[in-house]
ZAMARGU-4260 file (C-alpha; in steps of 0.2 Angstrom, whole numbers, plus 5000, padded with zeros to 4 digits):
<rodrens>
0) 4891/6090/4541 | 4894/6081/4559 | 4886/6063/4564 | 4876/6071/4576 | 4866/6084/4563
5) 4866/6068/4549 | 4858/6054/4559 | 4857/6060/4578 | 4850/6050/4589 | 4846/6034/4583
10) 4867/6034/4574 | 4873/6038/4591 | 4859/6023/4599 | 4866/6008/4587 | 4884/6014/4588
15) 4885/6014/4607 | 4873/6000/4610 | 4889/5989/4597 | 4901/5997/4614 | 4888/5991/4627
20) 4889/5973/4620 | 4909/5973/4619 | 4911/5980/4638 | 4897/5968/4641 | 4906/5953/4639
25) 4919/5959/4650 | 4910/5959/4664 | 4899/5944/4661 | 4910/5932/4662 | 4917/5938/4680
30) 4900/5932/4688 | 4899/5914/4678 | 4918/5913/4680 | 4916/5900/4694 | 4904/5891/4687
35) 4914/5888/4670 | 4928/5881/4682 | 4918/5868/4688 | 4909/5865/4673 | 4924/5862/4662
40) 4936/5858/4676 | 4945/5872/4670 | 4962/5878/4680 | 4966/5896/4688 | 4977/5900/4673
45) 4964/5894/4662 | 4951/5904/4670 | 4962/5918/4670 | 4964/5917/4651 | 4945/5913/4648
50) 4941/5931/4658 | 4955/5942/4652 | 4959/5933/4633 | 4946/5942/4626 | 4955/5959/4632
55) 4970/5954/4627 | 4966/5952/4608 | 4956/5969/4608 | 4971/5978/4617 | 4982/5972/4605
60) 4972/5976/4590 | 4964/5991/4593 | 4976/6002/4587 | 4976/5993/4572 | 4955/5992/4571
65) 4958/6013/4573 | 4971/6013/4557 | 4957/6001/4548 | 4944/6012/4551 | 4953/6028/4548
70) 4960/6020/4530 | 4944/6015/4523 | 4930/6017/4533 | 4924/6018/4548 | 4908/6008/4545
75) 4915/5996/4535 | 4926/5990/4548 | 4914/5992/4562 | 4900/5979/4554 | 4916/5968/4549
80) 4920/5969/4570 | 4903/5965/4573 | 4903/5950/4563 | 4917/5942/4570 | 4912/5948/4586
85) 4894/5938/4585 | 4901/5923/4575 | 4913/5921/4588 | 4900/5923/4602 | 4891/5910/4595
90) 4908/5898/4594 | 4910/5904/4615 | 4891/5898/4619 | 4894/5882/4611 | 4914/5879/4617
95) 4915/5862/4625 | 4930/5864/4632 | 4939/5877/4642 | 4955/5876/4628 | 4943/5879/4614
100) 4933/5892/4625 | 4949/5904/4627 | 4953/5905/4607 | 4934/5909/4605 | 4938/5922/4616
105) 4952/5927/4608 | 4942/5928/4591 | 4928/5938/4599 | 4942/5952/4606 | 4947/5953/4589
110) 4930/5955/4583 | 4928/5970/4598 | 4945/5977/4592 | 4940/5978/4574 | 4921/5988/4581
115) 4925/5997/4596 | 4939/6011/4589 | 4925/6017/4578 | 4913/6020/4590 | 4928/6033/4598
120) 4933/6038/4578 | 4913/6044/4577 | 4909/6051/4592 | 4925/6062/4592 | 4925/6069/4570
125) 4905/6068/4570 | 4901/6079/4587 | 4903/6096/4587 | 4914/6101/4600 | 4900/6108/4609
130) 4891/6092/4612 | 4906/6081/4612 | 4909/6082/4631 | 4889/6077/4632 | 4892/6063/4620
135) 4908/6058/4630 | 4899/6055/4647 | 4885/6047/4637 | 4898/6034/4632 | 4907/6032/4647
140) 4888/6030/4655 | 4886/6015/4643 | 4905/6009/4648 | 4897/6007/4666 | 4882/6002/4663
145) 4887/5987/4655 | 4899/5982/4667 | 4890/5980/4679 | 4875/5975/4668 | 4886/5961/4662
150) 4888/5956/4682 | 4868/5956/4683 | 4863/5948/4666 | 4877/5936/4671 | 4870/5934/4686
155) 4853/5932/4681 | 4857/5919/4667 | 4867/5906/4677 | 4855/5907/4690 | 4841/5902/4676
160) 4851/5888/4671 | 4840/5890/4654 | 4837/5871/4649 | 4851/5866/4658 | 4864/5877/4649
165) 4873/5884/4664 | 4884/5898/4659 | 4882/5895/4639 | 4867/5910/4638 | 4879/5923/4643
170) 4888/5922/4626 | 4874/5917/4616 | 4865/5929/4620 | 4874/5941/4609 | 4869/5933/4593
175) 4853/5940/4590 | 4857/5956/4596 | 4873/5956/4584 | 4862/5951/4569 | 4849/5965/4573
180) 4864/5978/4573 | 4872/5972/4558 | 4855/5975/4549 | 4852/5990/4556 | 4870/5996/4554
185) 4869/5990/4535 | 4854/6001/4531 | 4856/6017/4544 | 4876/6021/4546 | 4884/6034/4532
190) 4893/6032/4519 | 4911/6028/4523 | 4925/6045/4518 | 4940/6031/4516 | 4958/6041/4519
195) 4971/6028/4507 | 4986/6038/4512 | 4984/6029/4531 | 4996/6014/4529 | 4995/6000/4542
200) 5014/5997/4548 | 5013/5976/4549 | 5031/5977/4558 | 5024/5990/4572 | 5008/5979/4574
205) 5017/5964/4575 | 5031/5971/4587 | 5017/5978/4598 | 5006/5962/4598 | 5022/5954/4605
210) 5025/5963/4617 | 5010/5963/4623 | 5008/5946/4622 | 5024/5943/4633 | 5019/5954/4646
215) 5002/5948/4649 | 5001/5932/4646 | 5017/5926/4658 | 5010/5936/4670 | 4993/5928/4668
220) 5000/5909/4669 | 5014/5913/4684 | 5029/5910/4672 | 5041/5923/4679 | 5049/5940/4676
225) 5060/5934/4663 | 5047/5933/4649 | 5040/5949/4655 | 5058/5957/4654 | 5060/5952/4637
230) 5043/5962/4632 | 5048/5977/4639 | 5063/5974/4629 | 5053/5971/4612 | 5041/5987/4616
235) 5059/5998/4616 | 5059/5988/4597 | 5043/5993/4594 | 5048/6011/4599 | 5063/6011/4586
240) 5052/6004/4572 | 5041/6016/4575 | 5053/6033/4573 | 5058/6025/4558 | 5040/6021/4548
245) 5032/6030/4536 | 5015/6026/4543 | 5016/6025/4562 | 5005/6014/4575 | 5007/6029/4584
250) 5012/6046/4574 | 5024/6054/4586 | 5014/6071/4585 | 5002/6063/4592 | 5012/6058/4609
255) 5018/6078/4608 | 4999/6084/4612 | 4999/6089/4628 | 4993/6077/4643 | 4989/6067/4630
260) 5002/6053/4636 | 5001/6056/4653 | 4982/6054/4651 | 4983/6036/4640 | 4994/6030/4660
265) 4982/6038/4672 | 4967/6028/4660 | 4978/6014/4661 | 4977/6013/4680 | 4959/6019/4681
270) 4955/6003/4671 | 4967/5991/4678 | 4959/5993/4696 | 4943/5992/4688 | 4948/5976/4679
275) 4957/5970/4695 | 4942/5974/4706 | 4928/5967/4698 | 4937/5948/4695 | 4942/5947/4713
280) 4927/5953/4719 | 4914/5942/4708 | 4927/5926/4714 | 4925/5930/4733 | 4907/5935/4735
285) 4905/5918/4728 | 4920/5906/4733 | 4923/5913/4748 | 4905/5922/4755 | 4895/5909/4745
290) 4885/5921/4736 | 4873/5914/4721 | 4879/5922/4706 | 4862/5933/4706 | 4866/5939/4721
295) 4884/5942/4719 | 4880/5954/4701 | 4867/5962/4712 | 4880/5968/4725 | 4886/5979/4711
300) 4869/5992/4707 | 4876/6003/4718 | 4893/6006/4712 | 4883/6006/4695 | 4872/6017/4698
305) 4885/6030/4705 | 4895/6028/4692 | 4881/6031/4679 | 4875/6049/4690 | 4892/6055/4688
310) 4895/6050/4671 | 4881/6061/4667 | 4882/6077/4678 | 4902/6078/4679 | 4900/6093/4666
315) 4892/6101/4677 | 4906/6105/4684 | 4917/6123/4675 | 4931/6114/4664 | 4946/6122/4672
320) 4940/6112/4687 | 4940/6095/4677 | 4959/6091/4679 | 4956/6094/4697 | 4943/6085/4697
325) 4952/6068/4688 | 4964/6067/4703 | 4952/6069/4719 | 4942/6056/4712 | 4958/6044/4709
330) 4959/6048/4727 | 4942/6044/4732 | 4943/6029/4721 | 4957/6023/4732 | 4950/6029/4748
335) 4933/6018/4744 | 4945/6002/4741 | 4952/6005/4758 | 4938/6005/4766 | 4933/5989/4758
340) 4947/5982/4764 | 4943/5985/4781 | 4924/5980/4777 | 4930/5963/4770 | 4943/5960/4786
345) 4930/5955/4796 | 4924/5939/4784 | 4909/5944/4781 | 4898/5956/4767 | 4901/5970/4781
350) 4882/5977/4774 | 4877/5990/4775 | 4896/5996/4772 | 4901/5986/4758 | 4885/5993/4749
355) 4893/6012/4754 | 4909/6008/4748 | 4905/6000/4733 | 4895/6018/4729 | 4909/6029/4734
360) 4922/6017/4721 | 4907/6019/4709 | 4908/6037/4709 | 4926/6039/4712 | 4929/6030/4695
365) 4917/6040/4684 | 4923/6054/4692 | 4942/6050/4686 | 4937/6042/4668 | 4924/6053/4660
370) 4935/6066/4663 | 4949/6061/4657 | 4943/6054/4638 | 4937/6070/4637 | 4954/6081/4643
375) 4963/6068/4630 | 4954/6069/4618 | 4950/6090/4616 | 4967/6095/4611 | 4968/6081/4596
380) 4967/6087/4578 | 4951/6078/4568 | 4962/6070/4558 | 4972/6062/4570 | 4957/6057/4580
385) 4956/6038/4573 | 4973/6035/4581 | 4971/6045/4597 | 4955/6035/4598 | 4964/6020/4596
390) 4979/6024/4608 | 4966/6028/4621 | 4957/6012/4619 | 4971/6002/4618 | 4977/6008/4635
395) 4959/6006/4641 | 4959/5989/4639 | 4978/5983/4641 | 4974/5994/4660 | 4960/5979/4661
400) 4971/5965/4656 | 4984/5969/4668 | 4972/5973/4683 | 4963/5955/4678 | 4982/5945/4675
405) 4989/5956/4691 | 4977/5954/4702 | 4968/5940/4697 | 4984/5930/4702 | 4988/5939/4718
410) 4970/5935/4724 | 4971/5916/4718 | 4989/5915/4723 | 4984/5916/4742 | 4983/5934/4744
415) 4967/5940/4755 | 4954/5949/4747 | 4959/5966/4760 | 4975/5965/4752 | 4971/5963/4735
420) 4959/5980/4741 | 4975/5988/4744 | 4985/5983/4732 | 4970/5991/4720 | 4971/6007/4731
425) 4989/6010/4730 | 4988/6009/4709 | 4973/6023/4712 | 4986/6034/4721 | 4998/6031/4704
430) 4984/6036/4692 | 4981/6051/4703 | 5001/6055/4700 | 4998/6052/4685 | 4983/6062/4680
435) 4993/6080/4688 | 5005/6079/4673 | 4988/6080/4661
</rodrens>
């Protein structure tokens, strides 16, 4: 019997509102970010790592939250991701120094990474496949909402300075909301159907976490190519290791279905000009225009709210349209950062245009990502869809973690905001490429 016949509504509510907090607190520390630089003195690389930390653990454990899930249960492992996730909130709010701040964040990623590819796992064996693409845009709805959410709430917390806490109520804030989810999950999610025979291959999760690691983190603190070479070098390991495993990371019928792969790059790019975009644009309405952070979470509604409307109503359109339709919306995606650019070049908010533009990237985005969870994931067999879910998100938030690392240090290196805008087109154009090969 599916999720959605079981426990409909009020499964789907709790089980999307655990993703709105984890995609929440990717965007709510953009807004307070320079805040917590003055407030713990805290370098560029340090920031960098306080912001993108968080996404570097749940990248690099998602795959591995997917197998969990997928082994023995996904309930079980999605109120032990909550837990950590909340516990470690807590640890974030309380931080009092920026060292100490980034392994709390690096705590509450792996807490995200141990909830987040069940949400996927659910959604995808619970949902009929007549109400999946709903469900779909539902989820992708919530992804947006929060992010820009988190700029707002943010926003609207630093601003408040709640007695004299500054940025600390963006973290804490989680707690209560974790504790009431973790009640309501313990009493209203099903029984778990664990699957034993799904091994966890520690050398392929070790492998990959390297490599990740030096990829990103180099990158992040401006330690040069060569630590980044030797990562590529270690994925090619993690390649070999994983031809030769009896439980695969990744099975390798999973990389034949088709558009599958070419998919997981296209959401790669999507995401990593979305991470890029929204650090380097939360840094320059405030350093450089001198926005309040209120004001600088606001700016965003109406890329939000486009996103949102076209997260709901993309169905609408036939399906032999939707591949189409992921690649002219990669394109408008990078046409909207173009004129950004030119919007920003004059030094100013450029209003009403940025307002525009900040719709038509809003729009562009939705248009690209909802689609394309939903291409990927309709040709994956049930039984495979805990890994599809967790390959997907993995690439989902490794995308963020390079846009924020790649970015993030172009803009505080000295680059201009309009270049960083084109920089951020010119990887649309790729995840258009991309997306034609789906």
């Amino acid at each position: 019997m599916s999720l959605v016949e079981t426990r409909p509504r009020p499964l789907l509510g709790l089980i999307l509102t655990g993703q709105f907090m984890a995609i929440l607190d990717v965007s709510i520390v953009n807004v307070a970010a320079p805040t917590i630089q003055a407030d713990l003195a805290a370098s560029g690389a340090e920031l960098q790592l306080i912001v993108a930390g968080y996404t570097i653990a749940y990248a690099m454990l998602l795959i591995t939250g997917a197998r969990l899930g997928g082994r023995s249960g996904y309930r079980r492992w999605f109120l032990a991701g909550l837990a950590v996730f909340t516990v470690a909130s807590l640890l974030c709010g309380i931080a009092p120094g920026a060292a100490t701040l980034i392994a709390f964040r690096l705590l509450q990623g792996a807490g995200a990474a141990l909830m987040v590819p069940q949400v996927l796992s659910l959604i995808q064996v619970g949902v009929p496949q007549t109400g999946r693409a709903r469900a779909l845009g539902i989820y992708a709805a919530v992804i947006s909402l929060a992010a820009v959410g988190g700029q707002i709430l943010g926003g609207l917390l630093v601003t408040l300075d709640l007695f004299g806490t500054s940025w600390r109520p963006i973290f804490l804030v989680n707690v209560p909301i974790g504790l009431a989810l973790l009640w309501l999950g313990a009493r209203n999610l099903p029984a778990d159907e664990p699957q034993p025979g799904r091994g966890l291959d520690l050398p392929g999760l070790l492998t990959l976490s390297l490599a990740t690691s030096l990829v990103v983190v180099p990158l992040v603190l401006e330690r040069g190519w060569v630590f980044m070479i030797a990562g590529a070098l270690v994925f090619a390991g993690f390649v070999v290791i994983q031809r030769r495993a009896a439980h695969p990371l990744i099975p390798g019928r999973l990389l034949r279905v088709p558009g599958l792969v070419a998919a997981g790059v296209a959401i790669f790019g999507v995401m990593a000009v979305y991470g890029g975009f929204l650090f380097s644009n939360a840094l320059h309405l405030q350093n450089d225009l001198h926005d309040s952070p209120l004001r600088a979470g606001l700016t965003f509604v109406p890329m939000a709210g486009a996103f949102a409307l076209v997260s709901l109503n993309w169905k609408r359109i036939p399906a032999r349209l939707h591949r189409r339709l992921i690649v002219s919306a990669s394109v408008v995606v990078a046409l909207g950062l173009v004129a950004l650019a030119g919007v920003f070049s004059g030094g100013g908010h450029g209003l009403p245009y940025l307002l525009i533009a900040l719709a038509v990237i809003g729009a562009g985005m939705a248009g690209a990502f909802s689609p394309l969870m939903t291409v990927a994931l309709a040709r994956v067999a049930p039984a495979d869809a805990p890994d599809a879910s967790g390959l997907l998100a993995m690439m989902l938030q490794l995308g963020q973690v390079v846009g924020v690392a790649a970015f993030g240090t172009l803009f505080l290196s000295g680059g201009s905001i309009s270049i960083t805008m084109v920089c951020l087109a010119a990887t649309a154009v790729a995840s258009a490429v991309a997306a034609r090969w789906i």
